[in-house]
C-alpha positions as a Python dict, from the first residue, in 0.01 Angstrom:
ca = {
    (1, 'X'): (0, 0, 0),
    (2, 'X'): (-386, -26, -118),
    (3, 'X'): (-626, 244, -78),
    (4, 'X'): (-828, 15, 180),
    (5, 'X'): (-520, -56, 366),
    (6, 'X'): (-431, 345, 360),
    (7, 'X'): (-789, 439, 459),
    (8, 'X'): (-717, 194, 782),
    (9, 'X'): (-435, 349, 866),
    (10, 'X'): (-555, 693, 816),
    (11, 'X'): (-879, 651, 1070),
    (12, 'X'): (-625, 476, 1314),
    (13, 'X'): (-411, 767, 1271),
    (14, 'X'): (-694, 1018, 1348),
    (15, 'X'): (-847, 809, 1605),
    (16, 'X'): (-508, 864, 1823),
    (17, 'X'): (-531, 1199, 1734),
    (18, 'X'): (-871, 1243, 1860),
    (19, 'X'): (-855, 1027, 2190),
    (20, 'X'): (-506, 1212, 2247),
    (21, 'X'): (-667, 1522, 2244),
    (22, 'X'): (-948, 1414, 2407),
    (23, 'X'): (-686, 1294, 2771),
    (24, 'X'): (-514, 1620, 2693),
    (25, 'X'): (-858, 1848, 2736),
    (26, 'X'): (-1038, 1669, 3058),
    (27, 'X'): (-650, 1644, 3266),
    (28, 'X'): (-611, 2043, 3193),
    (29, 'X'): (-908, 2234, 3416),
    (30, 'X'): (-936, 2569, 3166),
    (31, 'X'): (-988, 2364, 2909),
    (32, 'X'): (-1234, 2074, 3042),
    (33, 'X'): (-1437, 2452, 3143),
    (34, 'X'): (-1405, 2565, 2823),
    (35, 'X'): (-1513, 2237, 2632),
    (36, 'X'): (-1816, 2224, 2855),
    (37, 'X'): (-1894, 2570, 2803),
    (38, 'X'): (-1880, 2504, 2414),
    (39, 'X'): (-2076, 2169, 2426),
    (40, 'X'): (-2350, 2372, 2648),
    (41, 'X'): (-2369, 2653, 2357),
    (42, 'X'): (-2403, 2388, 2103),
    (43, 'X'): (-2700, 2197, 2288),
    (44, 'X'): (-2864, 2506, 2340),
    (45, 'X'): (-2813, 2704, 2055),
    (46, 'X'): (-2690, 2519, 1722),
    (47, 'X'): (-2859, 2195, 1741),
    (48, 'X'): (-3212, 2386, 1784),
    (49, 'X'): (-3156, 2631, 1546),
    (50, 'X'): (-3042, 2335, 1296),
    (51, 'X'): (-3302, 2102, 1387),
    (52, 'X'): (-3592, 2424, 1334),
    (53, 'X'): (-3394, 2507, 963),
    (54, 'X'): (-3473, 2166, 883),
    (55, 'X'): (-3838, 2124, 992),
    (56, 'X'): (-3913, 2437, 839),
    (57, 'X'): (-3711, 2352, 500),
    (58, 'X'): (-3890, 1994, 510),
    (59, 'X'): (-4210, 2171, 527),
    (60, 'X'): (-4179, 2404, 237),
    (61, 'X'): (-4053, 2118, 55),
    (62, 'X'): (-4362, 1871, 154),
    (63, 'X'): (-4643, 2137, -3),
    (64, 'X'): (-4843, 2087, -281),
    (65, 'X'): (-4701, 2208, -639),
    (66, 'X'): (-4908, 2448, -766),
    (67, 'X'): (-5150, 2303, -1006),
    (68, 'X'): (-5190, 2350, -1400),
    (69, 'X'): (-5511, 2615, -1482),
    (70, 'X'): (-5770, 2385, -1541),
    (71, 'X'): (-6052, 2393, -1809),
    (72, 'X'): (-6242, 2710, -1771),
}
């Protein structure tokens, strides 16, 4: 088997996995609650705070080196 034809498999493999798990969380009730409790923390809360880390890291990054001392 190539490693292409092993990569293929592999997503195909996880992409069961996934959509598997996926039936298996929205048929049971706790769970579908729970997932949308997690996906409403993670809208409000991590993706923000992320999204403000990176603005303020992009803005420290954008200033101005400091320049050389100049001719007196």
């Amino acid at each position: 088997m190539t490693e292409s034809t092993a990569e293929k498999v592999a997503n195909v493999v996880i992409g069961l996995a996934v959509a598997g798990a996926a039936v298996y969380v929205l048929r049971n009730p706790s769970l579908r609650r729970a997932a949308l409790r997690l996906a409403a923390v993670t809208l409000t809360g991590t993706i923000p705070a992320w999204f403000r880390q990176e603005v303020e890291q992009g803005w420290r990054d954008s200033a101005p080196a400091e320049l050389p001392p100049g001719p007196a």
